[in-house]
C-alpha positions as CSV (number, residue, x, y, z in Angstrom):
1,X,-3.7,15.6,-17.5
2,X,-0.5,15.4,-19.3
3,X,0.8,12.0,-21.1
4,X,3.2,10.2,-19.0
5,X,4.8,7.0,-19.1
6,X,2.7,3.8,-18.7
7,X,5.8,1.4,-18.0
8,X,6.2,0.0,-14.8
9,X,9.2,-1.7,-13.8
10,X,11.1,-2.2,-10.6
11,X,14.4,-3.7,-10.8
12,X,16.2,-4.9,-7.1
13,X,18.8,-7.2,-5.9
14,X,18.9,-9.3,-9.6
15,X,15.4,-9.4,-10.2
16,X,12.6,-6.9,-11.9
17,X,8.7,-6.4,-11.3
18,X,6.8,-5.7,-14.8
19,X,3.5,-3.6,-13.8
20,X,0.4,-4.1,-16.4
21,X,1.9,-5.2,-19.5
22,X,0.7,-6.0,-22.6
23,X,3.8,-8.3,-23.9
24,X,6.2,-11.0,-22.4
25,X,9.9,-10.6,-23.4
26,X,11.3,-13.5,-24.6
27,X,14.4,-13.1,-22.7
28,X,12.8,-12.7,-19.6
29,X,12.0,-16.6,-19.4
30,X,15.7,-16.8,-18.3
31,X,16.2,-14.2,-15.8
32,X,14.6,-13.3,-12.6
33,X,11.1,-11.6,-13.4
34,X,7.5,-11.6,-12.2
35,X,4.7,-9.9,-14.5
36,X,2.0,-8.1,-12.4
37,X,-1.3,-8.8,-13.3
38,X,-0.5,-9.0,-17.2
39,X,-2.7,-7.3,-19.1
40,X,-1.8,-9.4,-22.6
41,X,-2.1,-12.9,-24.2
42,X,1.3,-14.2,-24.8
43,X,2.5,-17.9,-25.8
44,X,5.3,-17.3,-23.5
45,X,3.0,-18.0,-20.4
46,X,3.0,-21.3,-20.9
47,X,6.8,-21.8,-19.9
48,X,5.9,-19.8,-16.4
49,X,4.6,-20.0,-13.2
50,X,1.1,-18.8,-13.4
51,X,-0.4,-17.1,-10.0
52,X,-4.1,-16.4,-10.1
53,X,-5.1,-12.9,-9.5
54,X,-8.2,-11.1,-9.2
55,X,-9.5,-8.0,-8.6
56,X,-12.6,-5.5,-8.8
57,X,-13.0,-2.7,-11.8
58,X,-15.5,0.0,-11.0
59,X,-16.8,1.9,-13.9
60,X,-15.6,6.0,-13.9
61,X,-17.8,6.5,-17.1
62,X,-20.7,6.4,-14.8
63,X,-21.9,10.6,-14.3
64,X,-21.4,10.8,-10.3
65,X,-24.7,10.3,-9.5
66,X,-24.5,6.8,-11.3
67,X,-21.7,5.9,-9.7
68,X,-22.5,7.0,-5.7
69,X,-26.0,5.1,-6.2
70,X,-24.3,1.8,-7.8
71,X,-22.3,1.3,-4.1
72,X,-24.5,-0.4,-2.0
73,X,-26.7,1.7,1.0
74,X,-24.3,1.3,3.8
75,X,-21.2,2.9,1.5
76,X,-23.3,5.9,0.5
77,X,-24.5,6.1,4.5
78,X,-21.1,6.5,5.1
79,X,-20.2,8.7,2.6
80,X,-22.9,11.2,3.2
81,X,-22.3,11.2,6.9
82,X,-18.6,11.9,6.6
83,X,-19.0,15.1,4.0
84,X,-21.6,16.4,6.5
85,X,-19.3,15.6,9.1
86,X,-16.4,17.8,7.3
87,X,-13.8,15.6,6.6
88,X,-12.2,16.8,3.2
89,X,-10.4,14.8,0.2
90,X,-7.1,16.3,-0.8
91,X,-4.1,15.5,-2.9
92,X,-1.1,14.9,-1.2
93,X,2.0,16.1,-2.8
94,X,4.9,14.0,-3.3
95,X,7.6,17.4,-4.4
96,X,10.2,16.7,-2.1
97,X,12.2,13.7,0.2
98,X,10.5,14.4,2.5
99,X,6.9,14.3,1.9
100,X,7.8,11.5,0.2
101,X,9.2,9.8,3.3
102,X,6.4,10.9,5.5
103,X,3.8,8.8,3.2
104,X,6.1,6.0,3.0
105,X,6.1,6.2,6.8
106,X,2.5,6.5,7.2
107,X,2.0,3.3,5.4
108,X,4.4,1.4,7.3
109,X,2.8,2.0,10.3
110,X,-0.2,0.8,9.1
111,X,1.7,-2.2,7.6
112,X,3.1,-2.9,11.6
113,X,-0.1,-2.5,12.9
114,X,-1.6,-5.7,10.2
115,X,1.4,-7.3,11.5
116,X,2.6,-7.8,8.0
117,X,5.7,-8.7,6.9
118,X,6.8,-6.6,4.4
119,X,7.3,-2.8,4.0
120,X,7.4,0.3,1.8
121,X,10.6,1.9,0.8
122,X,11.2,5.1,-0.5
123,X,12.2,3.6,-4.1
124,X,9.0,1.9,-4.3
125,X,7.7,5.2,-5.0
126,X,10.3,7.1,-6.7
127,X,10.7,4.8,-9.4
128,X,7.1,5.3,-10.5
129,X,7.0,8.8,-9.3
130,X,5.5,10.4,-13.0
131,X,2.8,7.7,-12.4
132,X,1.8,7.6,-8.7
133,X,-0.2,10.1,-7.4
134,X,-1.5,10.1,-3.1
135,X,-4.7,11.3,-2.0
136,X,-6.0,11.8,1.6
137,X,-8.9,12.6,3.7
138,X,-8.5,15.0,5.9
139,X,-10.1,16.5,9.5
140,X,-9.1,19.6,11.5
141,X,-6.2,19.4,9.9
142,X,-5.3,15.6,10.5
143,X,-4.5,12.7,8.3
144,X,-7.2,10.5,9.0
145,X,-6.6,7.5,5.5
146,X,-4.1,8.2,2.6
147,X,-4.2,6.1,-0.6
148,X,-1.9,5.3,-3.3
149,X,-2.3,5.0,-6.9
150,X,-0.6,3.7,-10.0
151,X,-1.7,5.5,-13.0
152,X,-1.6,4.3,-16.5
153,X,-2.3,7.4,-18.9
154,X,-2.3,5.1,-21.7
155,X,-5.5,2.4,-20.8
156,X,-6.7,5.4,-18.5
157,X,-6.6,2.9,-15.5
158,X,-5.9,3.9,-12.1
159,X,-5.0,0.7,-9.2
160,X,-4.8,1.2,-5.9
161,X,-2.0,0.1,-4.6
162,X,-1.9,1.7,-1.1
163,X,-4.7,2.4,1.8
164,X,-3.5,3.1,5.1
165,X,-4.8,4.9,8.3
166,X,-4.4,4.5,12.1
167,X,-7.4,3.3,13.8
168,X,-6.1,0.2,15.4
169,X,-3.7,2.8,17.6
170,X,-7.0,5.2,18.3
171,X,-8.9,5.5,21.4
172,X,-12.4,4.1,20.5
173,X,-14.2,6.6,23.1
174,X,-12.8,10.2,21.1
175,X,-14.8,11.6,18.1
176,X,-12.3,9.9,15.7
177,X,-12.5,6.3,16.4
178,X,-12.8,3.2,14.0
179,X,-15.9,4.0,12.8
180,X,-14.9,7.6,12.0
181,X,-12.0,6.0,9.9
182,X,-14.2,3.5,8.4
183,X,-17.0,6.6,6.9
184,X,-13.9,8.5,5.9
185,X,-11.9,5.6,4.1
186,X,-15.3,4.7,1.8
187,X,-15.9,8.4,1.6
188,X,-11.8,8.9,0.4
189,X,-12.6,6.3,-2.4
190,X,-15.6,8.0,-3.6
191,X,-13.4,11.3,-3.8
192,X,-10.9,9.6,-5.8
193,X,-12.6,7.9,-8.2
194,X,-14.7,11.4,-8.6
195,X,-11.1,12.9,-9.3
196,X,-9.4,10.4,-11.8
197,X,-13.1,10.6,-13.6
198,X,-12.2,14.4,-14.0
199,X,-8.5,13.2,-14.7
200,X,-10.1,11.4,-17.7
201,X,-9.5,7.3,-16.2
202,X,-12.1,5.1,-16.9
203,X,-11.6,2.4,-14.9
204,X,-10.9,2.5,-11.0
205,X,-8.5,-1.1,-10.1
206,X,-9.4,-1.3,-6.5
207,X,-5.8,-3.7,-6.0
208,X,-7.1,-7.1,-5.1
209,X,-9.7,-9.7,-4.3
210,X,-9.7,-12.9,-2.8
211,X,-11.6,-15.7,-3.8
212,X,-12.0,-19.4,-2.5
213,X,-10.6,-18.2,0.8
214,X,-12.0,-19.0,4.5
215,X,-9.3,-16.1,6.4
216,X,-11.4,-13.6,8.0
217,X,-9.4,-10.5,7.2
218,X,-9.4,-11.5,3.9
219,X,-12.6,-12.3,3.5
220,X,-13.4,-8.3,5.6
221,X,-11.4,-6.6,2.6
222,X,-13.4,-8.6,-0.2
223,X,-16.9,-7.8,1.8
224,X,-15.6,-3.9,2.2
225,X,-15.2,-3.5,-1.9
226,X,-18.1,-5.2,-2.4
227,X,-20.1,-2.4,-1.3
228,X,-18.5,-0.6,-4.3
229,X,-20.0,-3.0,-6.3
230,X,-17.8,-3.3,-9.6
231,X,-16.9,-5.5,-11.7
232,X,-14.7,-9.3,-10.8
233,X,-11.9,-9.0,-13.1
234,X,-9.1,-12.0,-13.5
235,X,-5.7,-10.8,-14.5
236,X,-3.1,-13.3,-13.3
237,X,0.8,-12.8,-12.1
238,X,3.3,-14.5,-13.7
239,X,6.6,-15.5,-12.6
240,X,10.0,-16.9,-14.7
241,X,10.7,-19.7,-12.7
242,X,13.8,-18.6,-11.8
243,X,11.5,-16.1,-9.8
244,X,9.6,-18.3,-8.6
245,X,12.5,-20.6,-7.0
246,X,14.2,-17.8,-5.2
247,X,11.0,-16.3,-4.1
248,X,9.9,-19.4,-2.4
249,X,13.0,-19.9,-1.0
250,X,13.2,-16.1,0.7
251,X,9.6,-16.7,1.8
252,X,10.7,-19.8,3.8
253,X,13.5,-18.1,5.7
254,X,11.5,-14.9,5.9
255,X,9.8,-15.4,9.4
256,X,13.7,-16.5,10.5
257,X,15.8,-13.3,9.2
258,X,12.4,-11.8,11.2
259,X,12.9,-13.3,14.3
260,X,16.9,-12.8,13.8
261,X,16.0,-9.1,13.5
262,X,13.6,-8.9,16.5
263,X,16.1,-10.6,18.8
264,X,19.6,-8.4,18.0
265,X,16.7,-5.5,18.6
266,X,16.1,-7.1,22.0
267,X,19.9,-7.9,22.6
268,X,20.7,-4.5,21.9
269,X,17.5,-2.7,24.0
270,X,19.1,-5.2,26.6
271,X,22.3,-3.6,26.5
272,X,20.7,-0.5,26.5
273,X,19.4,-0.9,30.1
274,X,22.4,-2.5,31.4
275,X,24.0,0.7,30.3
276,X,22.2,3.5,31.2
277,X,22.9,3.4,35.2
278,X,27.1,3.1,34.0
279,X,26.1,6.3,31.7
280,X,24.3,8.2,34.4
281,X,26.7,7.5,36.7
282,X,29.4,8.8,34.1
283,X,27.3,12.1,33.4
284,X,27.1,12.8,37.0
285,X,30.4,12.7,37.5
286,X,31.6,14.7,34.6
287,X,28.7,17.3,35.6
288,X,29.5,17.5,39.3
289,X,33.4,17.5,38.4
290,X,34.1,13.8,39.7
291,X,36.8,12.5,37.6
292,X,35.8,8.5,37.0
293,X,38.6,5.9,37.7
294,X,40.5,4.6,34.8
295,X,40.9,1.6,37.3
């Protein structure tokens, strides 16, 4: 694999997202920023707004073998009966707008399905584009799961940062139902972390882990990578306080620019309907050669 960039930085509406770092910038004390799980020691954390953060490290310097018998019985169940069941791992090419819009799509429906309350955009991808690479599962031909993955060539570290599929929207009773999607997602991960082992990573960030928490879904996710077994890793966000301020003020009056956004949709579907019998009537004339009154 060829050496590529290892820094990751978004920069949007005043404010920048540093990805993995090993230092703090002085000057970034005063400005806008949030470090994603920082990867250093620095004396500047002291003057920020720490957020825990864990996550789950599996080991790619295991031989395959080593690593398929490490996950527990139920994650190599499902992996073995999804290969014998054909679904296939591929890479999914981001060369163009719009393959790249298609993935970015494909997670957002997943993201409206969770009912979550943020989204994807087509520069959350492109500015790490050297660094992010998409895998898939495939069958007859069909997405079934698609994942996402920042790469850092330099600590040979891959994190997941996306997993999405469509089995809240699928039909239980067909052949691919959840539990299809469930043997193909743990069977995806498997394939990936087979393929950055070839790519020369050695450790596989699998994006997240709660702990002390009592939600449900949450608590699902962390029961999910547990199967993988791995190792709990801490690596904490951190946030200039300036960050930190706007941030909690957006989050407040996020569920309000929501709701804004869901009623001018319904105001305007409204319309819509009041509308369509005036257009209909319109067309019919114009098709029928009616001329309409100008009253």
């Amino acid at each position: 694999m060829t050496s590529k960039k290892n820094i990751y930085e978004l920069k949007y509406y005043g404010s920048k997202k540093k990805y993995y770092q090993n230092k703090i910038s002085f000057m970034d004390l005063f400005f806008s920023v949030r470090y994603i799980q920082f990867l250093g020691n620095s004396k500047y954390t002291k003057f920020m707004k720490e957020i825990p953060y864990y996550t789950k490290h599996i080991d790619l310097t295991l031989n395959p073998d080593e690593l398929k018998q490490s996950f527990s019985k139920r994650v190599r169940a499902k992996i073995n009966k999804a290969t014998k069941t054909g679904v296939e791992f591929q890479i999914y090419k981001l060369d163009n707008d719009k393959q790249i819009n298609n993935y970015v799509k494909y997670c957002n429906d997943h993201i409206k399905s969770k009912k979550l309350l943020y989204k994807l955009t087509k520069r959350d991808i492109t500015s790490f584009l050297d660094n992010y690479v998409v895998t898939h599962a495939i069958y007859n031909n069909e997405t079934l799961v698609m994942h996402g993955y920042f790469v850092d060539y330099e600590s040979k570290t891959v994190y997941a940062n996306e997993s999405a599929s469509q089995f809240r929207t699928l039909d239980n009773s067909s052949e691919v139902n959840r539990d299809f999607i469930s043997r193909a997602n743990n069977f995806l991960h498997y394939q990936d972390m087979l393929y950055f082992k070839e790519q020369g990573m050695k450790i596989y960030d699998f994006g997240g882990y709660t702990v002390d928490s009592t939600d449900k879904s949450m608590l699902n996710i962390n029961r999910f990578k547990d199967g993988f077994r791995g190792e709990l890793i801490q690596q904490n966000h951190y946030e200039s306080y300036m960050f930190f301020t706007i941030n909690s003020l957006y989050q407040q009056i996020k569920p309000c620019i929501v709701k804004m956004r869901i009623s001018k949709i319904k105001s305007f579907g409204n319309t819509l309907r009041l509308l369509t019998p005036i257009t209909f009537h319109l067309n019919n004339n114009r098709l029928f050669g009616v001329k309409s009154s100008d009253g």
